[in-house]
ZADO-1210 file (C-alpha; in nm, 4 decimals, padded with zeros to 6 digits):
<atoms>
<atom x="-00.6945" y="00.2450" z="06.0836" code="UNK" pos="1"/>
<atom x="-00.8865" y="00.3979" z="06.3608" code="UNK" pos="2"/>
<atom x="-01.1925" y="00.4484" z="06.1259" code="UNK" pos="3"/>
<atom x="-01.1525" y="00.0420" z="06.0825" code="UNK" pos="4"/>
<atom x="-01.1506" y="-00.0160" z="06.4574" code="UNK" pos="5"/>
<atom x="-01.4168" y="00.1799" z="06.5739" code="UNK" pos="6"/>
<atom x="-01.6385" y="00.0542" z="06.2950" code="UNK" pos="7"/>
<atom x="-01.5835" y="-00.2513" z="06.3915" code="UNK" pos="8"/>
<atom x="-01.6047" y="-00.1905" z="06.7583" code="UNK" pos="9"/>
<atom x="-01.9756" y="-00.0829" z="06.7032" code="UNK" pos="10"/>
<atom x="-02.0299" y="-00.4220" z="06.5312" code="UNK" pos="11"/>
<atom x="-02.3292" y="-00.5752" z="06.7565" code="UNK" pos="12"/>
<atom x="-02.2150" y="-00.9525" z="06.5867" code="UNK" pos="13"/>
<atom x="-01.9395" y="-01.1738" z="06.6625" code="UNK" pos="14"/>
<atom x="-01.6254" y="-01.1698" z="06.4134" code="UNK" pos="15"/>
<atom x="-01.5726" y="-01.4721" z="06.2121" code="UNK" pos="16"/>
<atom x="-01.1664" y="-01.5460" z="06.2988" code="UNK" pos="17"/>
<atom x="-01.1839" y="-01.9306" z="06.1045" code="UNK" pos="18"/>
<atom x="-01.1892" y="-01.9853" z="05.7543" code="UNK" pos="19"/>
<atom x="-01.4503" y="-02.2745" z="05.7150" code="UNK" pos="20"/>
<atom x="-01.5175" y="-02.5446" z="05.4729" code="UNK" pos="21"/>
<atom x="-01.8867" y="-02.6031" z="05.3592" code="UNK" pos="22"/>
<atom x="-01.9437" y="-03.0061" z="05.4635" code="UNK" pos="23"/>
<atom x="-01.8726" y="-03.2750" z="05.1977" code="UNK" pos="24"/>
<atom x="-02.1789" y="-03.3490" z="04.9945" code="UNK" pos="25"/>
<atom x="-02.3750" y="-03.6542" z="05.1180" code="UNK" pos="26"/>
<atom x="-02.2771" y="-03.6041" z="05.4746" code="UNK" pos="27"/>
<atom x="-02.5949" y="-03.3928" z="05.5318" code="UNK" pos="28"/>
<atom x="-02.8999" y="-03.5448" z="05.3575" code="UNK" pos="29"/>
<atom x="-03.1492" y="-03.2964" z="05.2696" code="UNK" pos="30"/>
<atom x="-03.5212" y="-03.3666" z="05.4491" code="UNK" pos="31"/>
<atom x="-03.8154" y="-03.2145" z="05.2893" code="UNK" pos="32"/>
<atom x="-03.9245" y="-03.0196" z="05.6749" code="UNK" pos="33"/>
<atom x="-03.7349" y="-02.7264" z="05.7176" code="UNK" pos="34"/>
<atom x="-03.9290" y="-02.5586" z="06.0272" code="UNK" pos="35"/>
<atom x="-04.2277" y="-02.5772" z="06.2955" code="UNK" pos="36"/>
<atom x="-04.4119" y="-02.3057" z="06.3422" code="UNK" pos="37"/>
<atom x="-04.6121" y="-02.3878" z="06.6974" code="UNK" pos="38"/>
<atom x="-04.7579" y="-02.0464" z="06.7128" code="UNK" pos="39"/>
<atom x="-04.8231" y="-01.9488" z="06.3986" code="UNK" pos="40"/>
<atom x="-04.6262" y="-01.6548" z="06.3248" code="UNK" pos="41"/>
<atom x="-04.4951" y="-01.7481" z="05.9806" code="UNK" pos="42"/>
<atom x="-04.7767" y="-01.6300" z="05.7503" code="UNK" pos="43"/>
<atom x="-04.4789" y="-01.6634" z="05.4248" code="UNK" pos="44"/>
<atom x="-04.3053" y="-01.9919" z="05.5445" code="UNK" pos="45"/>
<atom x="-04.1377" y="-02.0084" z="05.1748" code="UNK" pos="46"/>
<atom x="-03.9701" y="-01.6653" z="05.2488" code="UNK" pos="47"/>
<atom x="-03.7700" y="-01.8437" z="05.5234" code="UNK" pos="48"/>
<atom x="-03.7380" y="-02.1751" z="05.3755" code="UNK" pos="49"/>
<atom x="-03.5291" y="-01.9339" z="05.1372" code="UNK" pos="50"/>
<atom x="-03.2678" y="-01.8390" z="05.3621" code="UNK" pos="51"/>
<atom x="-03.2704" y="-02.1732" z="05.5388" code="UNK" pos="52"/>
<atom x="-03.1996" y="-02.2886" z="05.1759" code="UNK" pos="53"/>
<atom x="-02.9360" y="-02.0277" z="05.1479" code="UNK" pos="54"/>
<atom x="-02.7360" y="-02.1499" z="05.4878" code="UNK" pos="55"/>
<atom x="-02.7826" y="-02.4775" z="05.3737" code="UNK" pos="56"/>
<atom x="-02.6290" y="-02.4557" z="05.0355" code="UNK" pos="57"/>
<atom x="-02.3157" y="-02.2135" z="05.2198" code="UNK" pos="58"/>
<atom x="-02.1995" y="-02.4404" z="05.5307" code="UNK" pos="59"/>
<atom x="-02.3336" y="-02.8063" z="05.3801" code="UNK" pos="60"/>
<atom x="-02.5394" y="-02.7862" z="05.7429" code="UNK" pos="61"/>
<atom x="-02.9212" y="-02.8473" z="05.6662" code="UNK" pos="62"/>
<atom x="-03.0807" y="-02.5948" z="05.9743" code="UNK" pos="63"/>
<atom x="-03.4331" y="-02.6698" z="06.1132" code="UNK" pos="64"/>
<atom x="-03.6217" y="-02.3987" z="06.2410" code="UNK" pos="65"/>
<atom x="-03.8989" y="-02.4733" z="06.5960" code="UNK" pos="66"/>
<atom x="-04.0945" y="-02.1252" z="06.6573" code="UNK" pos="67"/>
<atom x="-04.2482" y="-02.2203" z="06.9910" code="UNK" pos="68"/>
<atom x="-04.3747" y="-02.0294" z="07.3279" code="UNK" pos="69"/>
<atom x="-04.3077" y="-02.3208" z="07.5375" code="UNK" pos="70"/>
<atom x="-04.1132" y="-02.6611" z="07.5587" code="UNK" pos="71"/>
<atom x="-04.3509" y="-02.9464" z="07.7807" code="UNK" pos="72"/>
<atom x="-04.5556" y="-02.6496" z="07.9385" code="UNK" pos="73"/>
<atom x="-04.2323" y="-02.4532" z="08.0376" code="UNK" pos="74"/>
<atom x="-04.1229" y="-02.1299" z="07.8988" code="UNK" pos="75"/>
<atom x="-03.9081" y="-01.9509" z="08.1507" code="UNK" pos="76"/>
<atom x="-03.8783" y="-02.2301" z="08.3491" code="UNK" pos="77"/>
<atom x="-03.7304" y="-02.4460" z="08.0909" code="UNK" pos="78"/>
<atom x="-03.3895" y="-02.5333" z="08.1827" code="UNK" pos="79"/>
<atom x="-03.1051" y="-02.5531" z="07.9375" code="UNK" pos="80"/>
<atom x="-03.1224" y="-02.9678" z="08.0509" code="UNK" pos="81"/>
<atom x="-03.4324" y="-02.9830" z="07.9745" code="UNK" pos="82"/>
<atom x="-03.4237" y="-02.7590" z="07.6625" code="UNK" pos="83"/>
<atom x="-03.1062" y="-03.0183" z="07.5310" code="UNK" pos="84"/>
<atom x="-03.3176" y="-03.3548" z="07.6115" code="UNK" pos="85"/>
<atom x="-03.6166" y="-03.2066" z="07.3759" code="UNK" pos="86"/>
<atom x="-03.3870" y="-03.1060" z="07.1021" code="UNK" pos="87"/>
<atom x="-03.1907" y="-03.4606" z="07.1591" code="UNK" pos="88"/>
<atom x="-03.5302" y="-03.6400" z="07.1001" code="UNK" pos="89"/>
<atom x="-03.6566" y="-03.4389" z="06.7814" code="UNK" pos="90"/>
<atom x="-03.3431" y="-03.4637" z="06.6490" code="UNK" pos="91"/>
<atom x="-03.3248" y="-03.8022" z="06.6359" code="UNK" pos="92"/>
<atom x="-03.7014" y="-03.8586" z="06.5184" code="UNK" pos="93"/>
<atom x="-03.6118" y="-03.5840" z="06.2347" code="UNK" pos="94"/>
<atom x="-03.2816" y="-03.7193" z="06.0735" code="UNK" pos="95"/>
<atom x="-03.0366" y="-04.0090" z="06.0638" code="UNK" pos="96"/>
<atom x="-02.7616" y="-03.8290" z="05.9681" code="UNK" pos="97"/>
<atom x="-02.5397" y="-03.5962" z="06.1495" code="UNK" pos="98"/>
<atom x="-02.5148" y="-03.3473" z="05.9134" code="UNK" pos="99"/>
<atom x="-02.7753" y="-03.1259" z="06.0710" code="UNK" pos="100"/>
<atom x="-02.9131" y="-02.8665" z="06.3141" code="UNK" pos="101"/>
<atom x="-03.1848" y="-02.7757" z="06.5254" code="UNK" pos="102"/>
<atom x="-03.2541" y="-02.3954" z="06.6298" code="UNK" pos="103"/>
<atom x="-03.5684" y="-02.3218" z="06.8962" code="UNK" pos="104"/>
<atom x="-03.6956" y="-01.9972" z="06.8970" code="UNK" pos="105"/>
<atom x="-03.8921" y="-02.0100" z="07.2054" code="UNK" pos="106"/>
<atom x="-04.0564" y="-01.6841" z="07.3153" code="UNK" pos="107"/>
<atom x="-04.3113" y="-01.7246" z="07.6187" code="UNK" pos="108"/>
<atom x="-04.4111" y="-01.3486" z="07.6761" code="UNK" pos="109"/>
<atom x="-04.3760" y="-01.0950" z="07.4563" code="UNK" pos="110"/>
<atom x="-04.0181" y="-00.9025" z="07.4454" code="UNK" pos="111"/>
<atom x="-03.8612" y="-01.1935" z="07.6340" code="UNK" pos="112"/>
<atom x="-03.6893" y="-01.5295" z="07.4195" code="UNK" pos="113"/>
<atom x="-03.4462" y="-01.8127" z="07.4616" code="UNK" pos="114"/>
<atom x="-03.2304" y="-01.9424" z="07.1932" code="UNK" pos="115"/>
<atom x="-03.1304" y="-02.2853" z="07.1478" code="UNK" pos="116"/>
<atom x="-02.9008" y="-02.4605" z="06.8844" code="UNK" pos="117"/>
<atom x="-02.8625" y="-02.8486" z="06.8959" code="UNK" pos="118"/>
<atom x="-02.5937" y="-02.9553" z="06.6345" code="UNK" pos="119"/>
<atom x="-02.5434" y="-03.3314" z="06.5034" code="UNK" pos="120"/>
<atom x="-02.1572" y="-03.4305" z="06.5602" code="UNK" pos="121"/>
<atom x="-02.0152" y="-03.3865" z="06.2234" code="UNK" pos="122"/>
<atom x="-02.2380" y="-03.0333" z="06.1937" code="UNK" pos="123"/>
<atom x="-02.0824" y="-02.9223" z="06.4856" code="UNK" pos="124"/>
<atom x="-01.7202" y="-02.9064" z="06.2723" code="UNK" pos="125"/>
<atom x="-01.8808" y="-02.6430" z="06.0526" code="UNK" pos="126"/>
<atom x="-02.1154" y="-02.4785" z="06.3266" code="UNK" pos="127"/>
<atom x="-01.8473" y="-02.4307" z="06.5611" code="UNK" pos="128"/>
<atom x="-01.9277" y="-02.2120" z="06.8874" code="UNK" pos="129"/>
<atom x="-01.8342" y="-01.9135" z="06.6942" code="UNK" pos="130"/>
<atom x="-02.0555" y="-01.9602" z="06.4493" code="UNK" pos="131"/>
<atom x="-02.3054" y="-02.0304" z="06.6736" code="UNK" pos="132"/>
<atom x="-02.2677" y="-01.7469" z="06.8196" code="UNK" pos="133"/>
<atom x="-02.2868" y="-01.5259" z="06.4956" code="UNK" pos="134"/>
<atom x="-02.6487" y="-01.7230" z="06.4784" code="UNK" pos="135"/>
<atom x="-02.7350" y="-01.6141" z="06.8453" code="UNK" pos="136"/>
<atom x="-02.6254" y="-01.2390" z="06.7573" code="UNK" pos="137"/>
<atom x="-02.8323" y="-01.2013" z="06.4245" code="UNK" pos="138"/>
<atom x="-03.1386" y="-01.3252" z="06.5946" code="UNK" pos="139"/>
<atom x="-03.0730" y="-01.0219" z="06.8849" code="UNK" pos="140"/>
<atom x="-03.0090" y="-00.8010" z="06.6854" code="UNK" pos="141"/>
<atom x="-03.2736" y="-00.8563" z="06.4270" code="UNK" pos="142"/>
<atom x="-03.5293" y="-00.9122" z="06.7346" code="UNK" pos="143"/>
<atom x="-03.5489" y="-00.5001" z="06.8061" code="UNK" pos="144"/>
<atom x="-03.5698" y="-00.4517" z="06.4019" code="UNK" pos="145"/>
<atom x="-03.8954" y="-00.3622" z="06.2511" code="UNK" pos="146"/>
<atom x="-03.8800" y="-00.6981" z="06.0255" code="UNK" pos="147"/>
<atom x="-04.2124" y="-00.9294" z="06.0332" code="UNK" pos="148"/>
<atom x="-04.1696" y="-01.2696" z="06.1628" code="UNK" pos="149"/>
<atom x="-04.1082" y="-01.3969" z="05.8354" code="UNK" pos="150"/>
<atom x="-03.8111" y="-01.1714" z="05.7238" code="UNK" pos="151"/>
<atom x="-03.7024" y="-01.2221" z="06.0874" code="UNK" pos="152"/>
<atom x="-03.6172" y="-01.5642" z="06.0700" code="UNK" pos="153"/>
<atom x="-03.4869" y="-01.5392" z="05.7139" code="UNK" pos="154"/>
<atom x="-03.2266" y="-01.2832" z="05.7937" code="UNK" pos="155"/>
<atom x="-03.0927" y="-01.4965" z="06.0901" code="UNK" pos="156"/>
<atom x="-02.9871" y="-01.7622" z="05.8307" code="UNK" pos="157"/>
<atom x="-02.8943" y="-01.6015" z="05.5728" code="UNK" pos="158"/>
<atom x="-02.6903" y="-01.3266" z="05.6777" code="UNK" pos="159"/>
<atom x="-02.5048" y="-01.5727" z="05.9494" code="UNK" pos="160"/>
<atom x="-02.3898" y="-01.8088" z="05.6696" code="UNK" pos="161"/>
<atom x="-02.2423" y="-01.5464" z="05.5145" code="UNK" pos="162"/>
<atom x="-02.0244" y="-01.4262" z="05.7846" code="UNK" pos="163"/>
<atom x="-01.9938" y="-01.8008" z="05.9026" code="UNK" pos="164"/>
<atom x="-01.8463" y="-01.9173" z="05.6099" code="UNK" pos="165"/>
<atom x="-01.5844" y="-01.5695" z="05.5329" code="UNK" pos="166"/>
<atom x="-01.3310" y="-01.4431" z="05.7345" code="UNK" pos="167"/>
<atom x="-01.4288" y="-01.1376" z="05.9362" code="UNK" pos="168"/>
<atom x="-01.1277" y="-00.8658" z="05.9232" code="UNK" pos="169"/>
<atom x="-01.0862" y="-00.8012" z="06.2833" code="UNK" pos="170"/>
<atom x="-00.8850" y="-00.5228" z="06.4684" code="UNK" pos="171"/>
<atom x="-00.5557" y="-00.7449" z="06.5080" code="UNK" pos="172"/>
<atom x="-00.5455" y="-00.7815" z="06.1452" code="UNK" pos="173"/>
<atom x="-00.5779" y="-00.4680" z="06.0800" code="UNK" pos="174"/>
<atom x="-00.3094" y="-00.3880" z="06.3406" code="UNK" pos="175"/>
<atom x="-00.1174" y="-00.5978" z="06.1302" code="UNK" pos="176"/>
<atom x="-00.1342" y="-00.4707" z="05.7908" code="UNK" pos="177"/>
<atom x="-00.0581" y="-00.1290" z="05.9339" code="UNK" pos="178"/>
<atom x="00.2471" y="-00.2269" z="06.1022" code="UNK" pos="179"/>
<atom x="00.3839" y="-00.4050" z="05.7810" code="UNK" pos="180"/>
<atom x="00.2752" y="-00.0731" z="05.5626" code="UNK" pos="181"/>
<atom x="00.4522" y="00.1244" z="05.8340" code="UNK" pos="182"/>
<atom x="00.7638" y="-00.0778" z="05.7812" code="UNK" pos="183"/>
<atom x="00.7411" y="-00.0974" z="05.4173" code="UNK" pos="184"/>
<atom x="00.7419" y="00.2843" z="05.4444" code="UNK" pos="185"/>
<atom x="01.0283" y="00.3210" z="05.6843" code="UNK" pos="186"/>
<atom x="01.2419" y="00.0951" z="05.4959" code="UNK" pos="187"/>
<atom x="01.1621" y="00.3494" z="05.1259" code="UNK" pos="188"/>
<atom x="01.2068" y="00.6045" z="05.3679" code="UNK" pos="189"/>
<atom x="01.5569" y="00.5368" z="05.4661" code="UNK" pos="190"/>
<atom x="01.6257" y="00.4181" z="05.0932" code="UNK" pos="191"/>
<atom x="01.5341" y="00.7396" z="04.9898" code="UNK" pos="192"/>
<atom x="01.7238" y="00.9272" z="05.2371" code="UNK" pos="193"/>
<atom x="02.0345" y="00.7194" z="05.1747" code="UNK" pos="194"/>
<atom x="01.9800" y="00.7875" z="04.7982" code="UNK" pos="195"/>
<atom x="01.9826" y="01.1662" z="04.9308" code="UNK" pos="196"/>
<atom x="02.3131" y="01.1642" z="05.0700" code="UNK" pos="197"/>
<atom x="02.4930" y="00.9548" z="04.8212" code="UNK" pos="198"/>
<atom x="02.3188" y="01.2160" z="04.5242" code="UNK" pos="199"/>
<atom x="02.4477" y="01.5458" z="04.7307" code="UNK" pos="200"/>
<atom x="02.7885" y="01.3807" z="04.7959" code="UNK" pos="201"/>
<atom x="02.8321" y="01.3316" z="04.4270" code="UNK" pos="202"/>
<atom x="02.7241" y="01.7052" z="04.3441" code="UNK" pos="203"/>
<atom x="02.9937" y="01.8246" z="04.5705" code="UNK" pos="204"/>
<atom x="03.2375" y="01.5729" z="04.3940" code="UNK" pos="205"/>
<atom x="03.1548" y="01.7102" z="04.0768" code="UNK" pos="206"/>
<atom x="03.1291" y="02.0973" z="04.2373" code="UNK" pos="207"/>
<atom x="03.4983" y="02.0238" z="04.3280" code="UNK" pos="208"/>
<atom x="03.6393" y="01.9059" z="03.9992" code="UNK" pos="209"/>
<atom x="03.4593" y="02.1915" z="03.8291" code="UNK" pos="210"/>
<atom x="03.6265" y="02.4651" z="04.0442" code="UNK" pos="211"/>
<atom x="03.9612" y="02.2898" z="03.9899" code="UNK" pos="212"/>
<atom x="03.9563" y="02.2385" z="03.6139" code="UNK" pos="213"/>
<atom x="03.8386" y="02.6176" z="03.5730" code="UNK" pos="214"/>
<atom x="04.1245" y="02.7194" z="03.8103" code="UNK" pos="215"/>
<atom x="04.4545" y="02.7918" z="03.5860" code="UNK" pos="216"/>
<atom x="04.6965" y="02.5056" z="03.6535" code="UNK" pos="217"/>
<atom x="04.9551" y="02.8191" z="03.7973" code="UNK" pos="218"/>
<atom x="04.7344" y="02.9259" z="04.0591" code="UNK" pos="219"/>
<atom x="04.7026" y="02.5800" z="04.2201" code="UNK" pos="220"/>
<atom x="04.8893" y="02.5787" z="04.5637" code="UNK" pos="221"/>
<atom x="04.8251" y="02.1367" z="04.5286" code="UNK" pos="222"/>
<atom x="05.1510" y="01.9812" z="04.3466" code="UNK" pos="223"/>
<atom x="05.0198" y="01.6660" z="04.2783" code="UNK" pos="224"/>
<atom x="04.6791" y="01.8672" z="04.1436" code="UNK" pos="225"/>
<atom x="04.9183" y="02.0891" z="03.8976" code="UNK" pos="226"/>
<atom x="05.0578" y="01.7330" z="03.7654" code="UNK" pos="227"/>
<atom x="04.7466" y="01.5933" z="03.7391" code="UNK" pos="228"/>
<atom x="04.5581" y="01.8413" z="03.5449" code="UNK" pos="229"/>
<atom x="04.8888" y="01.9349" z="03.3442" code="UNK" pos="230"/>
<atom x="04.8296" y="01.8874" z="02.9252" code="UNK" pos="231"/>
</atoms>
């Protein structure tokens, strides 16, 4: 158990705690543009429509990818207002569904980013803020990797619909389980103990009778014992 927790203690990505359900097919209608790629970075774009592909076919939530080093001539600037109008605008110019979502990777000096995630309405019941938050982890923690831009952005997809989409075994479940396997063991324990006794008592029983049938029937100072044990 305390192998579990501090493994997952060191885990740099937020736990899934929901069990979620993929959308329903035709809610999200798939659009042939998966990503825009303002500063050229992706030299493999099919590498990342991959794991776009991937999350798409996991959570039913079609993701489209802007690679940008600044938003109307902002980059640190850019306020999260701001930031939310843009995304507001593409997204409706991109789809007319609300199946979908928008992620802006916007870096405007080297070393230093902003994330952004604008969700259509029914999207959002899949990509909840947890999940988005698994997205905003992968992309931090892959950031510092030695990935190229390419892997980069395919690892942010596809490893966060995998934990999106299953249960991540956090520390109070495994508190749990150990305090049911603790009981379970008490309870054999005192079973086994009761088991114990009752199995010694009957040994003396039986130690008893044994001394009394091999004792002549004369010698016994008991009465009722001489009648009992009398041919």
């Amino acid at each position: 158990m305390i192998g579990s927790l501090g493994a997952l203690s060191l885990d740099p990505i937020t736990v899934s705690t929901t069990n979620r359900s993929p959308l329903k097919a035709g809610i999200c209608v798939e659009s042939p543009e998966w990503y825009e790629d303002n500063v050229q970075w992706l030299t493999k774009p099919s590498s990342v429509i991959t794991g776009l592909k991937n999350f798409y076919k996991k959570t039913g939530v079609q993701p489209y990818v802007i690679i940008s080093d600044q938003i109307g001539g902002k980059g640190e600037s850019l306020t999260d207002e701001e930031a939310q109008a843009y995304l507001e605008e593409r997204y409706d110019a991109l789809f007319h569904d609300e199946g979908h979502l928008i992620y802006l990777f916007l870096e405007y000096e080297s070393g230093v980013y902003k994330q952004y995630l604008y969700l259509g309405n029914q999207a959002a019941s899949v990509i909840d803020h947890e999940a988005q938050e698994i997205i905003y982890d992968y992309a931090d923690y892959y950031y510092t990797s030695d990935l190229d831009d390419n892997t980069f952005f395919f690892s942010i997809f596809n490893e966060s619909a995998d934990r999106i989409m299953r249960k991540t075994t956090t520390s109070q479940d495994i508190i749990q389980h150990t305090v049911l396997i603790i009981g379970v063991i008490v309870v054999i324990s005192v079973l086994g103990f009761i088991m114990l006794r009752k199995k010694k008592y009957d040994l003396k029983q039986m130690e008893e009778k044994r001394k009394i049938l091999e004792t002549p029937i004369d010698n016994l100072e008991d009465e009722d014992l001489k009648n009992k044990y009398k041919d």
